[in-house]
C-alpha positions as CSV (number, residue, x, y, z in Angstrom):
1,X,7.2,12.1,3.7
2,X,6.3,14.2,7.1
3,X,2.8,14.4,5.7
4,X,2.4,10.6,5.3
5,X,1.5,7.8,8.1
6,X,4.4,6.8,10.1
7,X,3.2,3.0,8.8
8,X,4.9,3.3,6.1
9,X,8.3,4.7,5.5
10,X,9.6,1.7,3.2
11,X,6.9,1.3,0.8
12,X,7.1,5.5,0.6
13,X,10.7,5.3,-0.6
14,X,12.3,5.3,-3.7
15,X,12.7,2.2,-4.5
16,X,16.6,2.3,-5.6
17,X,16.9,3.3,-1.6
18,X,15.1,0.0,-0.7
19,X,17.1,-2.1,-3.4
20,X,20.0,-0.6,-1.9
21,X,19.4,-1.1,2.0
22,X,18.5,-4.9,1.3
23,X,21.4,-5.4,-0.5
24,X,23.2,-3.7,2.8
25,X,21.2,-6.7,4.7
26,X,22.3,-9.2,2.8
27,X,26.2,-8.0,3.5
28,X,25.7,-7.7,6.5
29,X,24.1,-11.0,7.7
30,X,27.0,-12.9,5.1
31,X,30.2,-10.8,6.5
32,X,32.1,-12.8,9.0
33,X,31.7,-11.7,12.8
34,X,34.5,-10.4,14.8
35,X,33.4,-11.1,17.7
36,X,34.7,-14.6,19.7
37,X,32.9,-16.9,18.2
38,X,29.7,-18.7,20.8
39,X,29.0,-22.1,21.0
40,X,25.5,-21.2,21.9
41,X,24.5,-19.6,18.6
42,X,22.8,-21.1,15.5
43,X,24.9,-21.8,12.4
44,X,24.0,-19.3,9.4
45,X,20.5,-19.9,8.0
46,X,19.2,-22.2,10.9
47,X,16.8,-21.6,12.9
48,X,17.8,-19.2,16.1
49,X,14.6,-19.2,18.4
50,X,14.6,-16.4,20.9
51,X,17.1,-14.0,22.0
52,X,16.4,-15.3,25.9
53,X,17.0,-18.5,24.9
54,X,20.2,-18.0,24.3
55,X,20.9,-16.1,27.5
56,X,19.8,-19.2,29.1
57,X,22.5,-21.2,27.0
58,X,25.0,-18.9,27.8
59,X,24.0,-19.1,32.0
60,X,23.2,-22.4,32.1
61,X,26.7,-23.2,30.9
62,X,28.0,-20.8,33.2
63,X,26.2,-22.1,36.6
64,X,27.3,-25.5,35.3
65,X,31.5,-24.6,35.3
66,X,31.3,-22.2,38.3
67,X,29.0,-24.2,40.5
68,X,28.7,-27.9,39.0
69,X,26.1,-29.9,40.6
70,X,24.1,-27.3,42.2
71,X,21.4,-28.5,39.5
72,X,19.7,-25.2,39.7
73,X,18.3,-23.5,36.0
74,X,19.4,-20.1,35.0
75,X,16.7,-17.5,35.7
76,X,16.8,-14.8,32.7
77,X,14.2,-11.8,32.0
78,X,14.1,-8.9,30.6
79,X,15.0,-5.9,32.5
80,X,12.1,-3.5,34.1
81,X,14.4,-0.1,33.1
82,X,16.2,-0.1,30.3
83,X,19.1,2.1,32.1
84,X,20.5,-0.5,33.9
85,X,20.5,-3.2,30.7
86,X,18.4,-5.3,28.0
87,X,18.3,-8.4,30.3
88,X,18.9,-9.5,34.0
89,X,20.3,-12.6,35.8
90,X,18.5,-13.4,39.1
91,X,20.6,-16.6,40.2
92,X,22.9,-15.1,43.0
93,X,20.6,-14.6,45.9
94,X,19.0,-18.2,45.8
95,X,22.1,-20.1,45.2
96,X,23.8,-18.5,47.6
97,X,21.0,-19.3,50.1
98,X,21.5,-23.0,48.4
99,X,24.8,-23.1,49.6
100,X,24.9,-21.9,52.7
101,X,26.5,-23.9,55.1
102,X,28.6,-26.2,53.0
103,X,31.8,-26.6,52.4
104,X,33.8,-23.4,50.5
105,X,30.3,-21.8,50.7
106,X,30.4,-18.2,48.9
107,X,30.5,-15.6,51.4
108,X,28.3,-12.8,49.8
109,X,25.3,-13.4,46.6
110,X,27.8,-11.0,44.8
111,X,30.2,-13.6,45.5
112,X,27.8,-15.7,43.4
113,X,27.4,-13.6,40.9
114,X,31.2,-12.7,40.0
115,X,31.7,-16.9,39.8
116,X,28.8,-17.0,37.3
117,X,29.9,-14.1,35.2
118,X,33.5,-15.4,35.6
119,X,32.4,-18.6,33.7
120,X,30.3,-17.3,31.2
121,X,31.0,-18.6,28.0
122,X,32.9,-16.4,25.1
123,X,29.8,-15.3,22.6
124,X,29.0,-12.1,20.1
125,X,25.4,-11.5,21.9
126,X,26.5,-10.4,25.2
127,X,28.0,-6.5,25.2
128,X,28.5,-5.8,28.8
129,X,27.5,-7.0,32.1
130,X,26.8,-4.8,35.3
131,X,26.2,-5.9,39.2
132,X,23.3,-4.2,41.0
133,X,22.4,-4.2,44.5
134,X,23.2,-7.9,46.6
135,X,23.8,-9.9,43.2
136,X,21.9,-8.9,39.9
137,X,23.6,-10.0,36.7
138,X,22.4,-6.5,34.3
139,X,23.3,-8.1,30.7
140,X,23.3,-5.2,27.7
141,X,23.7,-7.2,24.4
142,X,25.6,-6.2,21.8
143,X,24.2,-3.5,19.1
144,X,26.3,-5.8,16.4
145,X,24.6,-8.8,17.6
146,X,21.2,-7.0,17.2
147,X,21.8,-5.4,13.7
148,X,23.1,-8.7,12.8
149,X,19.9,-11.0,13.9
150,X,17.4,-8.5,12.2
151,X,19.6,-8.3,8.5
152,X,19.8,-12.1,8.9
153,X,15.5,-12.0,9.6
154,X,15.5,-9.9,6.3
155,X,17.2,-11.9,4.2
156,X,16.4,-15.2,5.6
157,X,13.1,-14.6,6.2
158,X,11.1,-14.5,9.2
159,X,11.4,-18.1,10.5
160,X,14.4,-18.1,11.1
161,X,12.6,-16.3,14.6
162,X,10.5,-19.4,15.3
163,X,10.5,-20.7,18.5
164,X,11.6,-24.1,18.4
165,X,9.2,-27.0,20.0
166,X,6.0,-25.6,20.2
167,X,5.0,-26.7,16.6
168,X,0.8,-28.0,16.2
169,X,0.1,-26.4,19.7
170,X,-3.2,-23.7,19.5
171,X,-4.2,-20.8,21.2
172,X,-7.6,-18.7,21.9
173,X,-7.3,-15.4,20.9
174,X,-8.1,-12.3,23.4
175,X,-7.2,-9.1,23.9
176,X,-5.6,-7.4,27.4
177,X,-4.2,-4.1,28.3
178,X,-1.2,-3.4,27.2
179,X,2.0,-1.5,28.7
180,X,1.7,2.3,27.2
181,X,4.4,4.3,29.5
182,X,7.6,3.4,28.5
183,X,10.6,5.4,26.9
184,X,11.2,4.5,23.5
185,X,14.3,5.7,21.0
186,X,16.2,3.7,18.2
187,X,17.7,1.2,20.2
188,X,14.8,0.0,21.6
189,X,13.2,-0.3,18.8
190,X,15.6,-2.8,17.5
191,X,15.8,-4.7,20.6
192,X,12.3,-5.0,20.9
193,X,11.8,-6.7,17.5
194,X,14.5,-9.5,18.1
195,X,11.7,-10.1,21.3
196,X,9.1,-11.4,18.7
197,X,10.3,-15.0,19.6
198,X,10.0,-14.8,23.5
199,X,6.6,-13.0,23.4
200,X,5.1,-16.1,21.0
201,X,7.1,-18.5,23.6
202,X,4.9,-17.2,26.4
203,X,2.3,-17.0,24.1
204,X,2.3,-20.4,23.8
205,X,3.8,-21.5,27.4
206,X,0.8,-19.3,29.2
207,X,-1.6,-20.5,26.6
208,X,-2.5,-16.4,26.4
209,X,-2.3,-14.8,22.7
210,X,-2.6,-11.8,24.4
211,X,0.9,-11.3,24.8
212,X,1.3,-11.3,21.4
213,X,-1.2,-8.1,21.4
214,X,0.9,-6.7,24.0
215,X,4.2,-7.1,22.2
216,X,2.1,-5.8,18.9
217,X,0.9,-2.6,20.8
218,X,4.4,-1.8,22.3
219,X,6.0,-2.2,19.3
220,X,3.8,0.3,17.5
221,X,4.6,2.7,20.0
222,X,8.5,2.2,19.4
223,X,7.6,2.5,16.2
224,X,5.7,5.9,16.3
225,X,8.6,7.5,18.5
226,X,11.4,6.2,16.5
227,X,9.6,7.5,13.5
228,X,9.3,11.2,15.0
229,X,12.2,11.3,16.8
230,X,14.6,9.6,13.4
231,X,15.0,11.5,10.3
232,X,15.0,8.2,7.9
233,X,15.0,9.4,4.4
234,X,18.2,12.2,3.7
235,X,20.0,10.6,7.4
236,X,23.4,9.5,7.5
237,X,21.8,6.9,8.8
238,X,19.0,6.0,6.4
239,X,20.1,2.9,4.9
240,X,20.0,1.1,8.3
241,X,17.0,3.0,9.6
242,X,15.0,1.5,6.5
243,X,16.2,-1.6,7.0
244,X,14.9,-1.1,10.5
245,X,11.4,0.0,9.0
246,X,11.3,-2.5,6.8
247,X,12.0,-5.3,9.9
248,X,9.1,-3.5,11.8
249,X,7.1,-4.0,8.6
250,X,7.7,-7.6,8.8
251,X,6.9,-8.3,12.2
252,X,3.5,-6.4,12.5
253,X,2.3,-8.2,9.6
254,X,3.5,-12.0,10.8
255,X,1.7,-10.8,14.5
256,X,-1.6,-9.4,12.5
257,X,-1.6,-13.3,10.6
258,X,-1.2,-14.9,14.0
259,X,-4.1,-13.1,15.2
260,X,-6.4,-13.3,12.2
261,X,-6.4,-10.1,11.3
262,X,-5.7,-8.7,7.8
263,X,-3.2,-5.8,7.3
264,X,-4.1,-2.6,6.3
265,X,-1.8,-1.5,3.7
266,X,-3.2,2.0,2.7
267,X,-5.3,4.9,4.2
């Protein structure tokens, strides 16, 4: 299997092993979570949108119990180094300049920040949350939540991803550089699949397909290191780390039909 393209890992197994880790998917996405249970995420078999979406649910909600009537719209993206978390919250520092001066005013943006965190809602996506300098919200999700939203693509198919509200809208297709120096292990690989949804939202929003070239390329390079770095076949781990081969198979071919292009299946 060492001698083969790293392409291809799931179509190269036997195929009891691939029987056997979608019929892991399918328990997986049908086992009940035990996480609290979120008022934010889709009912089983529905259509879930992106993974930032969500986020935005879950601070939106927040900003509206800590500080009702501010009328100000969660700002959510991803983080620039994955040390510090999968996601970031950039509220404090404006709000707090928003509310300087009036009445019970918070005293510091970290202030801010431990209010908004304080009345974040109770979900399963959200793992751990981390203050950096004057009032950054770090967010790590949850590696449950993660496994759980790629068996559920598996099984459910892959539109259970779709962005929601951008249906009949067209794009040009062009191609721009994309981000090649990034670390890369397991983790990110599966993180950066569930982000198929928010790069075809700014797909669409920017009117620029390129970002779905970009997410394309960096996902291939996950791909490539996870592939070296992971034993799959003969793992302890290799009934999820097909399943995760199999999700990555799934996703490059759904981004090579948005683009026009046809897969290559064999060398």
């Amino acid at each position: 299997l060492d001698a083969l393209p790293a392409a291809w890992p799931v179509a190269c197994a036997p195929s009891h092993k691939r029987v056997a880790a979608r019929r892991l998917a399918t328990a997986a996405a049908a086992a009940p979570s035990t996480a609290s249970p979120s008022p934010i995420m889709a009912a089983p078999g529905e259509q879930c949108g992106s993974m930032r979406s969500e986020l935005l649910d879950l601070f939106r909600a927040a900003l509206a119990v800590s500080y009702p009537g501010s009328d100000v719209e969660p700002m959510v993206a991803a983080c620039n180094q994955a040390k510090n978390g999968d996601y970031q919250c950039n509220n404090a520092m404006a709000l707090f300049g928003k509310l300087k001066g009036t009445e019970g005013a918070p005293k510091a943006p970290r202030d801010v920040a431990n209010a908004i965190l304080g009345s974040l809602p109770a979900n399963e996506m959200v793992a751990e949350t981390s203050l950096a300098g004057p009032g950054f919200i770090n967010i790590r999700l949850s590696r449950d939540y993660l496994s759980r939203r790629i068996s559920t693509m598996l099984t459910s198919g892959l539109a259970s991803w779709a962005p929601t509200g951008y249906g009949g809208k067209r794009v040009v297709v062009d191609f721009s550089s994309p981000n090649v120096a990034k670390e890369m292990h397991e983790a990110e690989l599966a993180l950066h699949l569930c982000k198929l949804p928010e790069a075809l939202e700014d797909a669409i929003e920017e009117l620029g397909p390129n970002r779905v070239t970009e997410y394309l390329y960096d996902l291939s390079e996950k791909f490539n290191s996870f592939y070296v770095d992971c034993k799959v076949l003969g793992s302890e781990q290799e009934a999820s780390r097909l399943l995760l081969c199999e999700a990555t198979a799934v996703v490059i071919r759904k981004c090579f039909e948005l683009l026009g292009i046809q897969p290559l299946y064999r060398i």
